[in-house]
SEFIRO-52290 format. One line per field, with one value per atom (N, C-alpha, C, O): residue number from 0; residue in one letter; atom name; x, y, z. Coordinates in steps of 0.2 Angstrom, whole numbers. Layout:
N
pos: c(NUM;...)
code: c(A;...)
site: c(CA;...)
X: c(X;...)
Y: c(Y;...)
Z: c(Z;...)
This chain:
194
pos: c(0;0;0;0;1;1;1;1;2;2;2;2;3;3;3;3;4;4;4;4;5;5;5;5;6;6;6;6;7;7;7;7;8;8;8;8;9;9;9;9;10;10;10;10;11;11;11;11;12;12;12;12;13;13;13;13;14;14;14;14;15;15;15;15;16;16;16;16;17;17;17;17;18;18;18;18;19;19;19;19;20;20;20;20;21;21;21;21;22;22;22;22;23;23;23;23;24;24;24;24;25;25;25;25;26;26;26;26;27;27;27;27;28;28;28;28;29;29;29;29;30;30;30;30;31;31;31;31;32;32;32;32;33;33;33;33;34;34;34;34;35;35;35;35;36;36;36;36;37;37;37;37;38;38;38;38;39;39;39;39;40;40;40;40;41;41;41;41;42;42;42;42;43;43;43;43;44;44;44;44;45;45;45;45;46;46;46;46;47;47;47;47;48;48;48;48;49;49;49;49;50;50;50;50;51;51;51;51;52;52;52;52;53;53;53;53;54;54;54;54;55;55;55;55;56;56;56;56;57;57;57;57;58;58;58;58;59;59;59;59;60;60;60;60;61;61;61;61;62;62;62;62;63;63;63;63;64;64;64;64;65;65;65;65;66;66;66;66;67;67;67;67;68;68;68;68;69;69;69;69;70;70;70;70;71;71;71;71;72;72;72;72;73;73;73;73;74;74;74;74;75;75;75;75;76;76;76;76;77;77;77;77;78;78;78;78;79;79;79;79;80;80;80;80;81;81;81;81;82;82;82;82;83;83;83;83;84;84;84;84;85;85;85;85;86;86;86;86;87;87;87;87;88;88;88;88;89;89;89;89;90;90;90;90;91;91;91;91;92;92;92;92;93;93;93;93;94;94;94;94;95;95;95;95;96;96;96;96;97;97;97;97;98;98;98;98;99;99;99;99;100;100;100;100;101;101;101;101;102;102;102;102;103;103;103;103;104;104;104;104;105;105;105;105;106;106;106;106;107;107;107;107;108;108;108;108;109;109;109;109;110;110;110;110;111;111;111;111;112;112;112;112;113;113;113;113;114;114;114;114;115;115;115;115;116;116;116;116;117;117;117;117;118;118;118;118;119;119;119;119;120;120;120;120;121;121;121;121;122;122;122;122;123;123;123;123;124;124;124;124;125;125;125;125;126;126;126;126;127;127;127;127;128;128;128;128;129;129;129;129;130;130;130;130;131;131;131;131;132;132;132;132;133;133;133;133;134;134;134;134;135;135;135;135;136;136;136;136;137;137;137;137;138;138;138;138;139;139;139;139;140;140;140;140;141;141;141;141;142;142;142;142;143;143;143;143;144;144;144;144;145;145;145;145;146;146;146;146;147;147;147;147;148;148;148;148;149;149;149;149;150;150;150;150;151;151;151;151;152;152;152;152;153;153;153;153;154;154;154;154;155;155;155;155;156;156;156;156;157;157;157;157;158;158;158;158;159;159;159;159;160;160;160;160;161;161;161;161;162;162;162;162;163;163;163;163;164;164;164;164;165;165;165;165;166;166;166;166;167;167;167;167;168;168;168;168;169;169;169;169;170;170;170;170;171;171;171;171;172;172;172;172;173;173;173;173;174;174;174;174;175;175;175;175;176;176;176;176;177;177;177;177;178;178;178;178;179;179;179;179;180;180;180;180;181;181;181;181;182;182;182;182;183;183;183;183;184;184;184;184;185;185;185;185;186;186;186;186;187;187;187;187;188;188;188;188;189;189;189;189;190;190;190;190;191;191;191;191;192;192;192;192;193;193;193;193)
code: c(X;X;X;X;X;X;X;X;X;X;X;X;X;X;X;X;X;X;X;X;X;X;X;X;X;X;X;X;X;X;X;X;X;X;X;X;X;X;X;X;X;X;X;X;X;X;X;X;X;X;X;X;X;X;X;X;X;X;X;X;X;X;X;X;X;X;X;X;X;X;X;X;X;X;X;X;X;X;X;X;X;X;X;X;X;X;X;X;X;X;X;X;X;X;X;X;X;X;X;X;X;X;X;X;X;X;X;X;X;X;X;X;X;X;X;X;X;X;X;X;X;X;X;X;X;X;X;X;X;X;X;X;X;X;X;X;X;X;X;X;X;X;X;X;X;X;X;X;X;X;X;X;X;X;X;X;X;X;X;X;X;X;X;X;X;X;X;X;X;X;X;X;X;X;X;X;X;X;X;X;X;X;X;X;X;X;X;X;X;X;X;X;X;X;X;X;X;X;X;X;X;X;X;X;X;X;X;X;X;X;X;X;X;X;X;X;X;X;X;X;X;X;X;X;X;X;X;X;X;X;X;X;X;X;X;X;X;X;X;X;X;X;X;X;X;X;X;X;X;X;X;X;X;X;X;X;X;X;X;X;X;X;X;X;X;X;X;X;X;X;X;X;X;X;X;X;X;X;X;X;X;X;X;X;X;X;X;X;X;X;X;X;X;X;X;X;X;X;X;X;X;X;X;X;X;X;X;X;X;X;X;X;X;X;X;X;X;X;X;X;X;X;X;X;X;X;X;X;X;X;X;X;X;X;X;X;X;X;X;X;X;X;X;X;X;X;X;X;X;X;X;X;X;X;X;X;X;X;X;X;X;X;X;X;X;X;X;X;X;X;X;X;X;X;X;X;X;X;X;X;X;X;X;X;X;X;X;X;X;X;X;X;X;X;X;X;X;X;X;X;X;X;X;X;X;X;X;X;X;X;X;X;X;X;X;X;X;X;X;X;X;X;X;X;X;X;X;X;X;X;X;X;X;X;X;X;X;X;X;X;X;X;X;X;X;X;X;X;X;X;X;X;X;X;X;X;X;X;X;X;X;X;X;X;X;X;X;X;X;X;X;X;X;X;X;X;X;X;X;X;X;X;X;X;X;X;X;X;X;X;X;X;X;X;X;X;X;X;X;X;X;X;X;X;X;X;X;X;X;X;X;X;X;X;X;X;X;X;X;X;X;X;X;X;X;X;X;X;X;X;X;X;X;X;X;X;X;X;X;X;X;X;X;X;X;X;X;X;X;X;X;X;X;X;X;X;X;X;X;X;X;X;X;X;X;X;X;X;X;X;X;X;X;X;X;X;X;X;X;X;X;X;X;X;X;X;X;X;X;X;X;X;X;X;X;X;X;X;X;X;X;X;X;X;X;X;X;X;X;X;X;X;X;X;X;X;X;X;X;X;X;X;X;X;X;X;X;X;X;X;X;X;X;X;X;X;X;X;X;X;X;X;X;X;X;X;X;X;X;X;X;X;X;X;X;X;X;X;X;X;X;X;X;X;X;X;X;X;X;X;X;X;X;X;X;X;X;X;X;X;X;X;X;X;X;X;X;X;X;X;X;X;X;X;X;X;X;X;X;X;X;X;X;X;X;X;X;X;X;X;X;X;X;X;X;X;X;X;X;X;X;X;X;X;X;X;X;X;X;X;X;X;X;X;X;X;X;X;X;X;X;X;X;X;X;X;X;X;X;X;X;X;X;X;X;X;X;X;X;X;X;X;X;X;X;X;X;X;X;X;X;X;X;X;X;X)
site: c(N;CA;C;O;N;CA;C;O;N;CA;C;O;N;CA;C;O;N;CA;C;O;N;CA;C;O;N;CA;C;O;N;CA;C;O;N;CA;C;O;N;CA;C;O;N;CA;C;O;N;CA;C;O;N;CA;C;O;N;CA;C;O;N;CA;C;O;N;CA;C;O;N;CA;C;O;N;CA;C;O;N;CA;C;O;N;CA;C;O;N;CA;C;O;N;CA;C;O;N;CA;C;O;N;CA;C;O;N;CA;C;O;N;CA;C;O;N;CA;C;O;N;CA;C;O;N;CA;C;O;N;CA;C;O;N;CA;C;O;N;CA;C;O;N;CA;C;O;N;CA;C;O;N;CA;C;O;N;CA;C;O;N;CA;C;O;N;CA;C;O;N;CA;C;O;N;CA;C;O;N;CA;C;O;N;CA;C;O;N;CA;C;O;N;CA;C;O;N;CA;C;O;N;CA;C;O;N;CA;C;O;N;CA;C;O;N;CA;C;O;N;CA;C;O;N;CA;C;O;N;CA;C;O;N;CA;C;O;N;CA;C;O;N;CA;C;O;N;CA;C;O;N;CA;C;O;N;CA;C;O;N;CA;C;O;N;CA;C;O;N;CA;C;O;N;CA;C;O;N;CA;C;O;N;CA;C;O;N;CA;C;O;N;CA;C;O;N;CA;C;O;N;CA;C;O;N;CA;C;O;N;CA;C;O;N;CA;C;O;N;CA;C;O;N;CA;C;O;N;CA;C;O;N;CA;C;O;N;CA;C;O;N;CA;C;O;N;CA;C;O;N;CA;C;O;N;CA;C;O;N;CA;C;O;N;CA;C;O;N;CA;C;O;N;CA;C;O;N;CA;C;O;N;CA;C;O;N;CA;C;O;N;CA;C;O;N;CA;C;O;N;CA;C;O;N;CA;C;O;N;CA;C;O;N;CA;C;O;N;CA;C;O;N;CA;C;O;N;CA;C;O;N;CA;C;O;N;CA;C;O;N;CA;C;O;N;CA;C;O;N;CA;C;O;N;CA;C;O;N;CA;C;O;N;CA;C;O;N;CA;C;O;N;CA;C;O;N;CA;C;O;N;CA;C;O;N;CA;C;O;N;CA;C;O;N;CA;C;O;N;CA;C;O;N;CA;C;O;N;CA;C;O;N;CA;C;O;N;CA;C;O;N;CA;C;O;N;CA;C;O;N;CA;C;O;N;CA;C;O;N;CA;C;O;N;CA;C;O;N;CA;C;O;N;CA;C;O;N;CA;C;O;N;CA;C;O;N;CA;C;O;N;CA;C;O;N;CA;C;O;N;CA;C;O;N;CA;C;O;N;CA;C;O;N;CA;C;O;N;CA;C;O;N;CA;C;O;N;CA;C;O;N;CA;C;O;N;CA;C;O;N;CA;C;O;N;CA;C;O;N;CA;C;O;N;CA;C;O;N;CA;C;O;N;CA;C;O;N;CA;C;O;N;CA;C;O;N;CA;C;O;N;CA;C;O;N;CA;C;O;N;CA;C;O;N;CA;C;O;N;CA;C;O;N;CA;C;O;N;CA;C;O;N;CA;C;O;N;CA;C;O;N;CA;C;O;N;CA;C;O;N;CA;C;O;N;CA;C;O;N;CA;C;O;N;CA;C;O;N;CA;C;O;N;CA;C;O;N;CA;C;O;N;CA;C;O;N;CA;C;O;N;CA;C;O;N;CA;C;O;N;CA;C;O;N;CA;C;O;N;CA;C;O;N;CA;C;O;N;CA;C;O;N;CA;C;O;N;CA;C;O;N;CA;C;O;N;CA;C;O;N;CA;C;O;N;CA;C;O;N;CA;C;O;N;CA;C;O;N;CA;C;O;N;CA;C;O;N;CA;C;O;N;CA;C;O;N;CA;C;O;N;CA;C;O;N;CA;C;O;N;CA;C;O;N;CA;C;O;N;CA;C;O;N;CA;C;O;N;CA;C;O)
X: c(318;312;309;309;306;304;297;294;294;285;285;289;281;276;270;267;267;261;259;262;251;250;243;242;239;234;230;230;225;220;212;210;209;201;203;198;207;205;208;206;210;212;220;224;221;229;229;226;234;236;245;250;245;253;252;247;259;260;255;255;253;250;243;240;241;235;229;230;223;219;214;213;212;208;204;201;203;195;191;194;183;182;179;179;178;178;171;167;169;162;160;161;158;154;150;146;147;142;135;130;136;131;129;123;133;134;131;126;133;131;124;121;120;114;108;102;112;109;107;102;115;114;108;105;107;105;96;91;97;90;87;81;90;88;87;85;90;88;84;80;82;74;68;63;73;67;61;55;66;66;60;55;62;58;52;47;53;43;40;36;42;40;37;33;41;38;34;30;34;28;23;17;23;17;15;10;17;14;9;4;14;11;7;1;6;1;-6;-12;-7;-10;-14;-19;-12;-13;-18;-24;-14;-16;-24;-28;-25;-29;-35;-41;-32;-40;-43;-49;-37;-39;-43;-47;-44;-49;-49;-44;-56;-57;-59;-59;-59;-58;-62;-61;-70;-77;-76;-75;-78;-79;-86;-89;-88;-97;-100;-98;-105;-111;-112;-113;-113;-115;-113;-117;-106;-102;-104;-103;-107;-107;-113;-114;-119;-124;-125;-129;-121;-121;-116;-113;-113;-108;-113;-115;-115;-122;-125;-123;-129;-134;-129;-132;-123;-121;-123;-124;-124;-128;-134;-138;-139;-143;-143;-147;-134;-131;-131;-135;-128;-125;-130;-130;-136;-142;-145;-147;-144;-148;-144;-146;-137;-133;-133;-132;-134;-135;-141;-141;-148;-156;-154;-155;-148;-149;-144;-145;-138;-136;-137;-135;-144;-147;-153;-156;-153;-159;-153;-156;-146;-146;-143;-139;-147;-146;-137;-133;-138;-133;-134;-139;-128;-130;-124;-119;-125;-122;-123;-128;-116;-117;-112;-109;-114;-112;-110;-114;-105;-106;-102;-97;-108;-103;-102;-108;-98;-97;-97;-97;-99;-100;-96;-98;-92;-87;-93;-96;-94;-95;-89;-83;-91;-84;-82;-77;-87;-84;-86;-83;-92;-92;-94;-97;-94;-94;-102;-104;-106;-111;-109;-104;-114;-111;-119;-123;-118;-126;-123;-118;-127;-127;-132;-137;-131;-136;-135;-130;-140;-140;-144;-149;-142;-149;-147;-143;-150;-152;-155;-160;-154;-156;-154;-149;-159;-159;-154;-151;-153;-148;-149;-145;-158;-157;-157;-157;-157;-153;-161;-162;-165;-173;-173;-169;-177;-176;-179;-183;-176;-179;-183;-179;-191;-192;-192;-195;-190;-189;-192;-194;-193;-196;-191;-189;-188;-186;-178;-179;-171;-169;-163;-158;-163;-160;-150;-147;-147;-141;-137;-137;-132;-127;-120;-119;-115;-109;-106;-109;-100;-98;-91;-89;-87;-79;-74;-72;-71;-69;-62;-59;-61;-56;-57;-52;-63;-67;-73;-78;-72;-81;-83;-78;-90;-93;-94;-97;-91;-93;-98;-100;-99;-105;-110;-113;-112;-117;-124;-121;-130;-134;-141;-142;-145;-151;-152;-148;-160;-162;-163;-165;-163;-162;-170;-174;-172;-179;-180;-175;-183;-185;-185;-190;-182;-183;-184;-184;-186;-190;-182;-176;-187;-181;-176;-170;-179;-171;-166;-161;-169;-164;-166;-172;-161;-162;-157;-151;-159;-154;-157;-163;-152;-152;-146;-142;-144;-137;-138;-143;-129;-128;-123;-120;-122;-118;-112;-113;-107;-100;-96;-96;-92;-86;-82;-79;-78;-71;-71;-74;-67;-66;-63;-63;-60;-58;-62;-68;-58;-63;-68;-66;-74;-83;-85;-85;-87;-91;-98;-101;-101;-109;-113;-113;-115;-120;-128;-130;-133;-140;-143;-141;-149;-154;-161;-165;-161;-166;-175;-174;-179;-185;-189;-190;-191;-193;-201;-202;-207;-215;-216;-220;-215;-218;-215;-219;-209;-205;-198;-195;-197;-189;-184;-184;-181;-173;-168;-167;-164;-157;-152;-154;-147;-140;-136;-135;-133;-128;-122;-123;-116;-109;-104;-101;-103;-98;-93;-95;-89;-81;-82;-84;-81;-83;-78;-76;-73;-69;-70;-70;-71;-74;-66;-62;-65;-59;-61;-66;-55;-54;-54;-52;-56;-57;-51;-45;-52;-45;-39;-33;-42;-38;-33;-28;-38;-36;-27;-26;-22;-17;-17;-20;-12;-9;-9;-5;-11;-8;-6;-8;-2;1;7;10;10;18;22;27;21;25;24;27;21;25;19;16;18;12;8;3)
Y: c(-171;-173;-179;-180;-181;-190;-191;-193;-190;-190;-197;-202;-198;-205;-206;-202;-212;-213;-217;-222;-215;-219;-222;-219;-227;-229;-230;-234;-224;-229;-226;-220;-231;-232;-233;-236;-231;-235;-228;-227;-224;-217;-215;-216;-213;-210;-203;-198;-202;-197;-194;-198;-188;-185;-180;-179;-179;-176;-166;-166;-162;-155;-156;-151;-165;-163;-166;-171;-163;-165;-173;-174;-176;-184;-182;-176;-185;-186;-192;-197;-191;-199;-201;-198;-209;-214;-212;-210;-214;-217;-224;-229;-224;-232;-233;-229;-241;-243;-240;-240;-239;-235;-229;-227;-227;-217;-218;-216;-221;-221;-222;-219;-228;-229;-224;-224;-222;-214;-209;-205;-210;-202;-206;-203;-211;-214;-214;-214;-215;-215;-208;-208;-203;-198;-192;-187;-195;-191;-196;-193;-202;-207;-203;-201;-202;-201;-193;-192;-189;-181;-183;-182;-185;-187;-188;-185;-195;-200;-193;-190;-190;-185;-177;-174;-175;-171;-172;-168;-180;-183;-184;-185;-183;-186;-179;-178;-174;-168;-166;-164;-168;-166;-172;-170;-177;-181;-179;-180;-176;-174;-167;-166;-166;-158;-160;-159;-162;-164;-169;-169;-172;-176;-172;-174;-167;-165;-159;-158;-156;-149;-150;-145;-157;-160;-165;-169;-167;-173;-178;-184;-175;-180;-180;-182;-177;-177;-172;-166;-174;-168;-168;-163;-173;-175;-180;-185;-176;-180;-186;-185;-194;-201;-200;-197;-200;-200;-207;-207;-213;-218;-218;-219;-216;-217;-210;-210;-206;-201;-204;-200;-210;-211;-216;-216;-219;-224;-222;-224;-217;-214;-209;-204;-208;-205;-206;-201;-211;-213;-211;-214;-207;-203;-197;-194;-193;-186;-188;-185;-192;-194;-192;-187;-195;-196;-189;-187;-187;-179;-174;-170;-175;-169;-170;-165;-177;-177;-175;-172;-176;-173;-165;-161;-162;-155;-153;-149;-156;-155;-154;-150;-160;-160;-153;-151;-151;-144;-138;-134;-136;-135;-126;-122;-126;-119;-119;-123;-111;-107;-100;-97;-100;-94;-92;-95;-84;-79;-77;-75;-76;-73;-67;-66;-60;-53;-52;-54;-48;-45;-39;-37;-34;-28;-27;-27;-26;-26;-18;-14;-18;-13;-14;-18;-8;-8;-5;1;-9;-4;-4;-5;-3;-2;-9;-11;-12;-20;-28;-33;-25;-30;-29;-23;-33;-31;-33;-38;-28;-30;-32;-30;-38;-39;-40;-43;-35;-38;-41;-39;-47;-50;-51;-51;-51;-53;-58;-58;-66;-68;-71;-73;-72;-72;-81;-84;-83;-90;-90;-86;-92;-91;-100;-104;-102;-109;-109;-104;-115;-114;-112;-112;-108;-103;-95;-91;-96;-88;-85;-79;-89;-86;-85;-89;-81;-82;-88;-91;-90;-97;-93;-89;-95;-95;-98;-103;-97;-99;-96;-90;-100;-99;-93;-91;-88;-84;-88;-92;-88;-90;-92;-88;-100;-96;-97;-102;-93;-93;-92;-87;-96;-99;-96;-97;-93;-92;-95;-94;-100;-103;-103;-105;-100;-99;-105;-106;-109;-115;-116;-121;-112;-111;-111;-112;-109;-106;-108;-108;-110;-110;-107;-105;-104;-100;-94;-89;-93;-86;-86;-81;-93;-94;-88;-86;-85;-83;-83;-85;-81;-85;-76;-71;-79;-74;-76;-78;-75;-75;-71;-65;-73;-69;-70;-75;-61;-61;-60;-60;-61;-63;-55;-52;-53;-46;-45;-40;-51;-52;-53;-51;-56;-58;-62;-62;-67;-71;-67;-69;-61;-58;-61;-63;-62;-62;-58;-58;-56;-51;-51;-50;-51;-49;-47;-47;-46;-43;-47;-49;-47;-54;-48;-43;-52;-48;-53;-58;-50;-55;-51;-44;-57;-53;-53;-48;-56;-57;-57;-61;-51;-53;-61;-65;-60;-65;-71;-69;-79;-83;-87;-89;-85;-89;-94;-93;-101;-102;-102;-103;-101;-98;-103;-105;-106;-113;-111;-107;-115;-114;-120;-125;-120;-124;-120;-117;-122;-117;-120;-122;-121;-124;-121;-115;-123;-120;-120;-126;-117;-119;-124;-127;-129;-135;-141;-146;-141;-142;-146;-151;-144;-148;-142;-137;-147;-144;-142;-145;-136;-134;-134;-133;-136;-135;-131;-133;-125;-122;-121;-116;-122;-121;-116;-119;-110;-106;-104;-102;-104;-98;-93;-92;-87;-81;-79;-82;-73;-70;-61;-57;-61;-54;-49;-52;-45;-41;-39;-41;-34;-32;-24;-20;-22;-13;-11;-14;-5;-4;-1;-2;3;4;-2;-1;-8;-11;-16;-18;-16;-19;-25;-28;-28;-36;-39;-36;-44;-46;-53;-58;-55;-61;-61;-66;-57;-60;-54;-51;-52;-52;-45;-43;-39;-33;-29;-24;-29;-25;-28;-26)
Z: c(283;287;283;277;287;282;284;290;279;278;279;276;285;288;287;289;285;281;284;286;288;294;291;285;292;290;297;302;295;299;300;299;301;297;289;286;286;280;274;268;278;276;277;281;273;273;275;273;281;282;285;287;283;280;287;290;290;295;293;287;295;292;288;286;286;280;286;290;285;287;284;278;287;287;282;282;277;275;276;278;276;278;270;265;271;265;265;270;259;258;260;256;266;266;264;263;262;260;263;260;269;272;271;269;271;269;262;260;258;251;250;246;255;255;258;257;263;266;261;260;256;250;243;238;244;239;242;238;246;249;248;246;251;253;243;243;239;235;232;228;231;227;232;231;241;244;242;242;241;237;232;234;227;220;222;220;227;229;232;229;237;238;236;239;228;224;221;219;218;213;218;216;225;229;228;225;231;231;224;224;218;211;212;209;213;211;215;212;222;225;223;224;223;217;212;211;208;201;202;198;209;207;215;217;218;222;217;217;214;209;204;203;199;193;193;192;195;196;188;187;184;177;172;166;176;173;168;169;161;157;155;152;156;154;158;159;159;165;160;154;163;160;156;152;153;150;143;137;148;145;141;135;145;142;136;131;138;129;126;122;126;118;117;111;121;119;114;109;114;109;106;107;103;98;92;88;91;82;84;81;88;86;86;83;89;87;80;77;78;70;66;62;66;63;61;56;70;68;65;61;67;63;56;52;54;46;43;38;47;45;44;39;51;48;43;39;42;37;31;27;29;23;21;16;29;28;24;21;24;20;24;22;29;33;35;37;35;34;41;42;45;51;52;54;51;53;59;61;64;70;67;62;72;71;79;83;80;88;88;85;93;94;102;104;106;113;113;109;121;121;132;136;133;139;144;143;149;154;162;161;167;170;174;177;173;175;170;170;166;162;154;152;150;142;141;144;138;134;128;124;127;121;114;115;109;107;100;96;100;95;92;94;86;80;75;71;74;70;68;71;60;53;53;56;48;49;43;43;35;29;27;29;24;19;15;14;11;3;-2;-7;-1;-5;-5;-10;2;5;8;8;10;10;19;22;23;29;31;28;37;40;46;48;48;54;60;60;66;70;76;76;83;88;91;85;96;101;102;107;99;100;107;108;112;115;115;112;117;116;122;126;123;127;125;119;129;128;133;138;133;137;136;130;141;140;141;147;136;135;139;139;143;146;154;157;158;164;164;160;172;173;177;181;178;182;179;182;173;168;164;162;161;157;157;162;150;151;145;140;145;141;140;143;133;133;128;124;126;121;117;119;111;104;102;103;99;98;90;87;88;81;77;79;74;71;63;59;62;54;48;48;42;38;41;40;46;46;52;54;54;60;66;68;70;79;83;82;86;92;99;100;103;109;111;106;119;120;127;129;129;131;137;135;144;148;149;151;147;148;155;156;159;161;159;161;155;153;144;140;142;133;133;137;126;124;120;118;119;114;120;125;117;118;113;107;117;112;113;119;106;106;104;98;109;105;108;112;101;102;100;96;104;98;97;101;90;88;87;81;88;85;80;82;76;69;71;74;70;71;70;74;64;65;70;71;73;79;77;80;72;71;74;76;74;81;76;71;78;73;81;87;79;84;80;74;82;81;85;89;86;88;84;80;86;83;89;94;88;92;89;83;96;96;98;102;95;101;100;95;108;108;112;116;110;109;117;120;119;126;126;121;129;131;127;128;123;120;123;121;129;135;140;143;139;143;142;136;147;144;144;148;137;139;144;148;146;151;150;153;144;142;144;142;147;147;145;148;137;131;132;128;136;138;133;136;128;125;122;119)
């Protein structure tokens, strides 16, 4: 029996085999469009996303507080030269939705002597989330002590910033990372299974 090779459209076919078709310049432009078009449209989505979720602001007048930094500069150096020293202490305490948390802290010169201060107030704000912040002041319990207790929802790291006024009216700024541990019952919930 004598195999015949027929040509047509630009394809070779055998008596039993089925046609394939060719790629044409067309078809290839169709496949080439259609997966750039895939891409424009996943970055469109992510870029959509990415830009109604966070709009970019991490500080109100952004421009006019780099303006007066050399007067941060100035002051953080007056208080550095004061010399104080501050200890924060915290003990949590679970109730069935949210953590008390009391804190205590002393405030001593460089020569370890108590500093007096106005009623202090104090700010915990979660570097991670917003809308949990939470805030109180710390009352004066002599010797350089301050405490009050603070209502948190969420353990984990806080940071605890203050400013403090001294009676004759000079300002102290304090910033510390806080992290407050989680219910001892409560589980992981990272991923990593314990």
């Amino acid at each position: 029996m004598s195999h015949q090779e027929s040509f047509s459209g630009g394809t070779t076919s055998r008596p039993g085999t089925t046609t394939s078709k060719k790629l044409t310049g067309r078809g290839f432009a169709i496949r080439i469009g259609a997966f750039f078009g895939s891409i424009f449209l996943a970055n469109g989505i992510m870029v959509f996303y990415a830009l109604s979720t966070f709009d970019g602001v991490e500080t109100e007048n952004a421009y006019s507080r780099g303006r007066a930094y050399n007067h941060v500069l100035e002051a953080e150096a007056a208080q550095a030269a004061l010399g104080w020293q501050v200890e924060i202490n915290t003990s949590p305490t679970y109730d069935q939705t949210e953590i008390l948390l009391d804190v205590t802290v002393r405030v001593t010169d460089r020569d370890n002597k108590a500093v007096a201060l106005a009623p202090i107030p104090l700010s915990l704000r979660r570097p991670t989330m917003e809308g949990i912040d939470a805030s109180t002041t710390l009352t004066p319990q002599g010797n350089g002590f301050y405490a009050g207790t603070i209502r948190l929802a969420k353990a984990g790291n806080w940071l605890a910033w203050f400013r403090a006024t001294t009676p004759d009216g000079r300002s102290f700024v304090y910033e510390e990372r806080l992290f407050v541990p989680r219910r001892p019952e409560e589980p992981h919930t990272d991923g990593r299974g314990s």
